[in-house]
N, C-alpha and C positions, 0 to 999 in steps of 0.2 A: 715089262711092268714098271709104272712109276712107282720112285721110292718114297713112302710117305714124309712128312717133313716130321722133323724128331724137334718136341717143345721139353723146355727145361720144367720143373715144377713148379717157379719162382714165374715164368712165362705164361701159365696156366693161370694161375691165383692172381697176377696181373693182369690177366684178362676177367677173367671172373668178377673181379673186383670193379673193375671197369664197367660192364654190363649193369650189377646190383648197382651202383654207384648212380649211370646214367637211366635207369629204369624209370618212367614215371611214377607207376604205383607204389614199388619200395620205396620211392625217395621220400617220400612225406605220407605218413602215414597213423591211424588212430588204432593201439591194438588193447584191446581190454583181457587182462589175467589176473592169476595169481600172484603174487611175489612167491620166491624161496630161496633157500639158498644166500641170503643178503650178505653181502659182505663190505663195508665200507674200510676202505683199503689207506694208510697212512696218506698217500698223495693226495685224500678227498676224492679220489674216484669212487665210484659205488659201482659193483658187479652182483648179480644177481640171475634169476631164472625166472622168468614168467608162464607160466602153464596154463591149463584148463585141460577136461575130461580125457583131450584128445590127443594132446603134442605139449611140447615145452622149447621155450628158446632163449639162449643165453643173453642178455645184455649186458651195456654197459654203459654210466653215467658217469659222462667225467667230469671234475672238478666246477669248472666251470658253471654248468648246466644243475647238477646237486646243488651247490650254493645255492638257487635260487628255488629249490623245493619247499615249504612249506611245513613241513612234514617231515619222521623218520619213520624212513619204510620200513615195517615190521614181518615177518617171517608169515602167511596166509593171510598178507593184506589183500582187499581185490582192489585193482587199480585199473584205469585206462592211461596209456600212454602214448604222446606222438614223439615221433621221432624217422629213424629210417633204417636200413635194413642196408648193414654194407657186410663185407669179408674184412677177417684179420688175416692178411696176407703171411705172415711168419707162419702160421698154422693152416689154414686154408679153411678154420671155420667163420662160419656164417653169423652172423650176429645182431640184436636191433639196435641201435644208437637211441 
């Protein structure tokens, strides 16, 4: 019997990350939710949760990209958002940019 090949977890999430990363559909994309959750964090990043009736998913807006929102997003704003859908490899979750 061959022995299976044995992946680190850091080798996993690097691949993972990889895949989400070179996806077409993830890479650019328009998701329409809720806000919750907001939390605009001293570095100017902004972390939040965007949901609807049936799932929710973590983001995160960094500095950069928030500076030029027009707006401050408020806790049951509805918003559409582009962006993309990569992993935070440190944790292995999934997230929208």
């Amino acid at each position: 019997m061959i022995e299976p090949k044995v992946f680190s977890v850091g080798q996993i999430n690097r691949y993972i990350k990889n895949l989400l990363e070179n996806d077409f559909i993830l890479n650019s994309l328009l998701v329409q939710g809720e806000i919750s959750n907001f939390k605009a964090h001293s570095s100017g990043h902004w972390y939040f949760t965007l949901k609807d009736e049936e799932a929710a998913i973590n983001c995160a807006m960094f500095r950069q990209a928030a500076m030029g929102v027009r707006f401050r997003p408020e806790n049951g704003q509805r918003v559409r958002l582009f962006g993309s859908v990569g992993l935070y490899a440190r944790t292995g979750a999934y997230q929208f940019y």
